[in-house]
MDTraj code that builds the backbone (N, CA, C; nanometers):
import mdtraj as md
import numpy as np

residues = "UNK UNK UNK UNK UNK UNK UNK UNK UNK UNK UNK UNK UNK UNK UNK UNK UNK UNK UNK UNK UNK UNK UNK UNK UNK UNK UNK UNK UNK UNK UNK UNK UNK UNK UNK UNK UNK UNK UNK UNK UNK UNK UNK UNK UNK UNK UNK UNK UNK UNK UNK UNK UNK UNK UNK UNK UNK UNK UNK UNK UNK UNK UNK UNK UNK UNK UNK UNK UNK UNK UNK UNK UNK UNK UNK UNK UNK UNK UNK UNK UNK UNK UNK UNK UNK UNK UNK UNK UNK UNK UNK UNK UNK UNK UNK UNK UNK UNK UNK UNK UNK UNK".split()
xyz = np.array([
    [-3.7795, 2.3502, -4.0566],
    [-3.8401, 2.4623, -3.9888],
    [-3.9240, 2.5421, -4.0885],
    [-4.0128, 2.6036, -4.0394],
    [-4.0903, 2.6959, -4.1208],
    [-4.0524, 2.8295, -4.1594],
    [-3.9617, 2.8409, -4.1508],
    [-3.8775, 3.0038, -4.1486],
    [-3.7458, 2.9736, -4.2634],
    [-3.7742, 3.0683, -4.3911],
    [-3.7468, 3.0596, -4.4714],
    [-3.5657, 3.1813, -4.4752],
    [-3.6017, 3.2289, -4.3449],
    [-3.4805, 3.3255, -4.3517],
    [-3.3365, 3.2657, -4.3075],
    [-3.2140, 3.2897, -4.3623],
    [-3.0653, 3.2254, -4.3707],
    [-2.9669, 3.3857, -4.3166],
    [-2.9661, 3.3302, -4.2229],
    [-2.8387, 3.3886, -4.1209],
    [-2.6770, 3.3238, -4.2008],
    [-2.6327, 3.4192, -4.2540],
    [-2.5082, 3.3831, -4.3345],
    [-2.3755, 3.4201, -4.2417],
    [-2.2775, 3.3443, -4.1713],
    [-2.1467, 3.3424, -4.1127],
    [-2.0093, 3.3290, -4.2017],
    [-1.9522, 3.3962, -4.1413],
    [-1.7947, 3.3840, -4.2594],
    [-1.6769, 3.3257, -4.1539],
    [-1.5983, 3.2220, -4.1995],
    [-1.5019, 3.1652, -4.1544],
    [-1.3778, 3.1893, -4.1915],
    [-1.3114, 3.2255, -4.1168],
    [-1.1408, 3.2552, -4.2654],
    [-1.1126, 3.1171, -4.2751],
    [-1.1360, 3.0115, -4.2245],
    [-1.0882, 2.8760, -4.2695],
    [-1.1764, 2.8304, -4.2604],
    [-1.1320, 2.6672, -4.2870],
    [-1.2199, 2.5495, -4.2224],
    [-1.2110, 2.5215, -4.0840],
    [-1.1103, 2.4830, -4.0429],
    [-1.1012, 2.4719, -3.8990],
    [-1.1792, 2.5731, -3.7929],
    [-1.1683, 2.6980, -3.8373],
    [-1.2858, 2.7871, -3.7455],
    [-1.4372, 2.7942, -3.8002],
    [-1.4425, 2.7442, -3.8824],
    [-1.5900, 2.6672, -3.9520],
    [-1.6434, 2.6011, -3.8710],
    [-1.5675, 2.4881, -3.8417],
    [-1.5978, 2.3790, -3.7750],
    [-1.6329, 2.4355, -3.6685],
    [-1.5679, 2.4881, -3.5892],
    [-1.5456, 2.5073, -3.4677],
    [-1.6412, 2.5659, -3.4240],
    [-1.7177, 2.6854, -3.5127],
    [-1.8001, 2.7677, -3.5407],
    [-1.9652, 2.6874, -3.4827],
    [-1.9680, 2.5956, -3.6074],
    [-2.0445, 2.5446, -3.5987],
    [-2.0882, 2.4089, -3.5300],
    [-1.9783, 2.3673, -3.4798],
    [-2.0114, 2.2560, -3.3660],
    [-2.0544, 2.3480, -3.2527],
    [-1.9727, 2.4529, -3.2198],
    [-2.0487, 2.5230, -3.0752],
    [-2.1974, 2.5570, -3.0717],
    [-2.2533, 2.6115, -3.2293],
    [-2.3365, 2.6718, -3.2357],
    [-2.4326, 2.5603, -3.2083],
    [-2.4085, 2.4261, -3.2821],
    [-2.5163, 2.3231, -3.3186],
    [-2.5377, 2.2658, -3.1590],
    [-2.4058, 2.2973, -3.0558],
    [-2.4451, 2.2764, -2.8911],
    [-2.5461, 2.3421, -2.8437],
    [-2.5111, 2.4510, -2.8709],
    [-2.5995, 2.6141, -2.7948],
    [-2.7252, 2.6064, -2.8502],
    [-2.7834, 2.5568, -2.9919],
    [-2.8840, 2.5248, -3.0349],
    [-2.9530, 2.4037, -2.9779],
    [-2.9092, 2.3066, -2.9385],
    [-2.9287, 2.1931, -2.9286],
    [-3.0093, 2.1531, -2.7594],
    [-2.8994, 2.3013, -2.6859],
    [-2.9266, 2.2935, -2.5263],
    [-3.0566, 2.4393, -2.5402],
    [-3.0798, 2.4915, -2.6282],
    [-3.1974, 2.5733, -2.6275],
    [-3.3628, 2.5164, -2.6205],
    [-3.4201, 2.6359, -2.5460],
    [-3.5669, 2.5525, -2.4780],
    [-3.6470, 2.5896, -2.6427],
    [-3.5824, 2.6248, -2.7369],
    [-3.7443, 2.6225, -2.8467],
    [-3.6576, 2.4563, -2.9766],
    [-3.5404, 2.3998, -2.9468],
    [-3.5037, 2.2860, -2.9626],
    [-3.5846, 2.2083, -2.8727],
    [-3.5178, 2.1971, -2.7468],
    [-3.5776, 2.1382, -2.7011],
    [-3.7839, 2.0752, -2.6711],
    [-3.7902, 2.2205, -2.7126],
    [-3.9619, 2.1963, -2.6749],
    [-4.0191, 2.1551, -2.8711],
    [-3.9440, 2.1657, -2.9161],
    [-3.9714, 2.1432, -3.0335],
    [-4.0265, 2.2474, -3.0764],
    [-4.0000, 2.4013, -3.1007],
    [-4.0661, 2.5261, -3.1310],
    [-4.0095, 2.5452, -3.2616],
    [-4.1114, 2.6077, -3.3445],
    [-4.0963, 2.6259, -3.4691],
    [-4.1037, 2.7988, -3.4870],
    [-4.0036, 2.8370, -3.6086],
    [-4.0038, 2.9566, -3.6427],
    [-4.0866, 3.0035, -3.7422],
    [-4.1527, 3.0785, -3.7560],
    [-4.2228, 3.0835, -3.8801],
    [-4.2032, 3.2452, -3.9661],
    [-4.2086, 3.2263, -4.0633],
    [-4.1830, 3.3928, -4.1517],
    [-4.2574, 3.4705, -4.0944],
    [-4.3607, 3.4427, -4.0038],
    [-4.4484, 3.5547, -3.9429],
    [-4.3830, 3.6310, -3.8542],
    [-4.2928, 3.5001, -3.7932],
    [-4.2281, 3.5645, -3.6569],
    [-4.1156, 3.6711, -3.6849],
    [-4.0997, 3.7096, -3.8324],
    [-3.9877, 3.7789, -3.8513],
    [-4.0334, 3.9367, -3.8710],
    [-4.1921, 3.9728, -3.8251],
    [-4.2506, 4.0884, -3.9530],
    [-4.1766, 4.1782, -3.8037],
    [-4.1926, 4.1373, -3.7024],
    [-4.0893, 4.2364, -3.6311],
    [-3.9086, 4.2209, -3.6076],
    [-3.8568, 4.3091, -3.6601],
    [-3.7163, 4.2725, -3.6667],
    [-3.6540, 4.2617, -3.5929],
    [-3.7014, 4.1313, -3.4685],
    [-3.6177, 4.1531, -3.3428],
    [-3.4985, 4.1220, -3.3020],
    [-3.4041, 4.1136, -3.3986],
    [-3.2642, 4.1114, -3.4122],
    [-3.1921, 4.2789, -3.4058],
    [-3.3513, 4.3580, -3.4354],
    [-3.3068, 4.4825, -3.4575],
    [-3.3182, 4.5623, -3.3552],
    [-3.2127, 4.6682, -3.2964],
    [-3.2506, 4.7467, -3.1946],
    [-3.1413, 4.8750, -3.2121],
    [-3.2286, 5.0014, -3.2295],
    [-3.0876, 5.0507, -3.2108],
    [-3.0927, 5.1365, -3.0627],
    [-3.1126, 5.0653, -2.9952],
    [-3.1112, 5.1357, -2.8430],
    [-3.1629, 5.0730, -2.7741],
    [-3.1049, 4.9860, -2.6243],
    [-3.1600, 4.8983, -2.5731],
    [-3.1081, 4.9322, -2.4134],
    [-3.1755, 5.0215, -2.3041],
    [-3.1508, 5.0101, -2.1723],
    [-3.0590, 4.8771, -2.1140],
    [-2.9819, 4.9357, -2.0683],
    [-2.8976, 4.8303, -1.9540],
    [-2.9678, 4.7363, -1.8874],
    [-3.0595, 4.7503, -1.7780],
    [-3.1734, 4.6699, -1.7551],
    [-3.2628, 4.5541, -1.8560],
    [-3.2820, 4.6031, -1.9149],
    [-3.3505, 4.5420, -2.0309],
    [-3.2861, 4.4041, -2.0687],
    [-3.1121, 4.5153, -2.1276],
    [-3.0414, 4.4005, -2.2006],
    [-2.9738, 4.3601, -2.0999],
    [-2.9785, 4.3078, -1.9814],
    [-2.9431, 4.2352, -1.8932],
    [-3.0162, 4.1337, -1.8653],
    [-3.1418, 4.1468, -1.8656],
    [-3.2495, 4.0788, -1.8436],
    [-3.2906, 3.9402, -1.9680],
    [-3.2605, 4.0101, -2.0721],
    [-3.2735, 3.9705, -2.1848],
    [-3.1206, 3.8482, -2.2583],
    [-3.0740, 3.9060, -2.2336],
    [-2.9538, 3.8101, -2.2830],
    [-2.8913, 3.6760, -2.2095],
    [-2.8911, 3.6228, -2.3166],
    [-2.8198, 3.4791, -2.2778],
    [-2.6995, 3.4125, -2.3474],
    [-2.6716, 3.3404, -2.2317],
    [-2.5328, 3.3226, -2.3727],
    [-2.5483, 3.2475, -2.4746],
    [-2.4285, 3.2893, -2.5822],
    [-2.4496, 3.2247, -2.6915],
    [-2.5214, 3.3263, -2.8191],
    [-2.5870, 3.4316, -2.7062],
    [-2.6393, 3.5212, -2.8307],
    [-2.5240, 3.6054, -2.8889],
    [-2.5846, 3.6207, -3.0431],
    [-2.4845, 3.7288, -3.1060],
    [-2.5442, 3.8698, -3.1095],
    [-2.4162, 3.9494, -3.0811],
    [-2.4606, 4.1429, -3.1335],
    [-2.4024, 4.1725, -3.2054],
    [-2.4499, 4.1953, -3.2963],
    [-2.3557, 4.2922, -3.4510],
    [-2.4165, 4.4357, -3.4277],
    [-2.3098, 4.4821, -3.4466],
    [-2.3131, 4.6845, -3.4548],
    [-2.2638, 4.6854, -3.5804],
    [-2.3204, 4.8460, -3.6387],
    [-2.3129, 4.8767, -3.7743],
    [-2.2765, 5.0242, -3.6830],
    [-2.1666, 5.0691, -3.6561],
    [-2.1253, 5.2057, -3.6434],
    [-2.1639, 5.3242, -3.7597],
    [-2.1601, 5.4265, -3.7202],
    [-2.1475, 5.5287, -3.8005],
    [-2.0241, 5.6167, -3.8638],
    [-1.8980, 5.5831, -3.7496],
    [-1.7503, 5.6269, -3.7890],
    [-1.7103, 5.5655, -3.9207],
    [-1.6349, 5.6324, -3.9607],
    [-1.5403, 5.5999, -4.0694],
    [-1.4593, 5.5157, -4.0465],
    [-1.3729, 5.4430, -3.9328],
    [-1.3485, 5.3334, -3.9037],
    [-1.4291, 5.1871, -3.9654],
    [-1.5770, 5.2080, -3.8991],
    [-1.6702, 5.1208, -3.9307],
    [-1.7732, 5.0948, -4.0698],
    [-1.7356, 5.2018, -4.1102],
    [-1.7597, 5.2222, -4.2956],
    [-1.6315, 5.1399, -4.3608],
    [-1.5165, 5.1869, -4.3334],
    [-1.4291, 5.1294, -4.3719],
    [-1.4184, 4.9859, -4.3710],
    [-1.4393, 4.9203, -4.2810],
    [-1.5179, 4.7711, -4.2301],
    [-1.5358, 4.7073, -4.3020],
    [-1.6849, 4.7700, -4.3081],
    [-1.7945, 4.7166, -4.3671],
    [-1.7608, 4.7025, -4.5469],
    [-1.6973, 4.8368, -4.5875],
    [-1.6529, 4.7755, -4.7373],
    [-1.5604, 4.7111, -4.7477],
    [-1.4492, 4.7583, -4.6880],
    [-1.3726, 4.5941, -4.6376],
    [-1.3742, 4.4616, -4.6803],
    [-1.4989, 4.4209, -4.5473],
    [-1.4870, 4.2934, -4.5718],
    [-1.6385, 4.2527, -4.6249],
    [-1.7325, 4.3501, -4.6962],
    [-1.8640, 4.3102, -4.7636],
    [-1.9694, 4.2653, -4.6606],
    [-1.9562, 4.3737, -4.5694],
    [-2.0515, 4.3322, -4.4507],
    [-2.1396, 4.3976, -4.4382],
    [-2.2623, 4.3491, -4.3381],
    [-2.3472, 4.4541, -4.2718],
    [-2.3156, 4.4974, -4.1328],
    [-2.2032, 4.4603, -4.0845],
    [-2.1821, 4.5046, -3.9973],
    [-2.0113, 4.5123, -3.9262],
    [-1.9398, 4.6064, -3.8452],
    [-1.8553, 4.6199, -3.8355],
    [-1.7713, 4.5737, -3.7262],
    [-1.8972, 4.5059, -3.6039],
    [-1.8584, 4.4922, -3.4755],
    [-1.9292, 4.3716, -3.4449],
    [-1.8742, 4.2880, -3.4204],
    [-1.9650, 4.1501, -3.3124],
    [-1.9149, 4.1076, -3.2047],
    [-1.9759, 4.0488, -3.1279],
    [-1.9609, 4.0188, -2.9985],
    [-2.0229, 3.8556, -2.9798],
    [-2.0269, 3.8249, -2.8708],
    [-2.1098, 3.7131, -2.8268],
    [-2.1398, 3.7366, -2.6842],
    [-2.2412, 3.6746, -2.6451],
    [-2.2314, 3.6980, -2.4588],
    [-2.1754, 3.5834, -2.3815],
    [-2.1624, 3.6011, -2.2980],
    [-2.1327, 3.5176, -2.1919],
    [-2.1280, 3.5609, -2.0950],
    [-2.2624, 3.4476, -2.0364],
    [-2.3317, 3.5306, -1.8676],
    [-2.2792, 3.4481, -1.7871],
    [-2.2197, 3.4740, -1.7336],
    [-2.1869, 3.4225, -1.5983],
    [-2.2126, 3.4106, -1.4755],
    [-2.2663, 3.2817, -1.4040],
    [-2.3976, 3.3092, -1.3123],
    [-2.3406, 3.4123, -1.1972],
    [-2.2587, 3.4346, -1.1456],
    [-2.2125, 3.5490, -1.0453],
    [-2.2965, 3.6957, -1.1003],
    [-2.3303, 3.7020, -1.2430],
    [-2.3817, 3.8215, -1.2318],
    [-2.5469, 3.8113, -1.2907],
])
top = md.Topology()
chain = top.add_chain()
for i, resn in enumerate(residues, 1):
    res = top.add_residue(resn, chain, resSeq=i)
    for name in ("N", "CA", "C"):
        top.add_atom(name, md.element.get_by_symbol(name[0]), res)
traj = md.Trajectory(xyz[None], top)
């Protein structure tokens, strides 16, 4: 690929490594810019669209699919605590899962 940027994941083992990454290499695999053969390029990164800090309900309904990830970076002391913790940028993740009923 033409996109020089590395999305880094942490596993407490191997076994959720694996696991990790066989799902992901599915969810990648059944995606339309795999499939169509779409390429990423460092250009595509000058907007940080991983980044949002405020996103309407509508929007992010519209927008999400499964398989995507959300990381939150709180502002509480809970989520500071976290983050030095465990050497993160972030304190909260999620994944989606849409379910066609909604």
């Amino acid at each position: 690929m033409g996109c020089k940027r590395i999305f880094s994941l942490k596993a407490v083992d191997y076994n959720s490594f694996d696991i990790w990454t066989s799902t992901l290499d599915i969810v990648i695999k059944k995606s339309e810019g795999f499939i169509n053969n779409l390429e990423i390029r460092d250009i595509d990164f000058k907007i940080e669209f991983w980044r949002f800090d405020h996103i309407d309900e509508d929007k992010f309904l519209r927008s999400a699919e499964t398989g995507d990830l959300l990381l939150f970076r709180g502002k509480h002391l809970g989520g500071k605590l976290t983050r030095k913790w465990t050497n993160g940028h972030s304190d909260h993740a999620a994944m989606i899962v849409k379910l066609e009923k909604f």
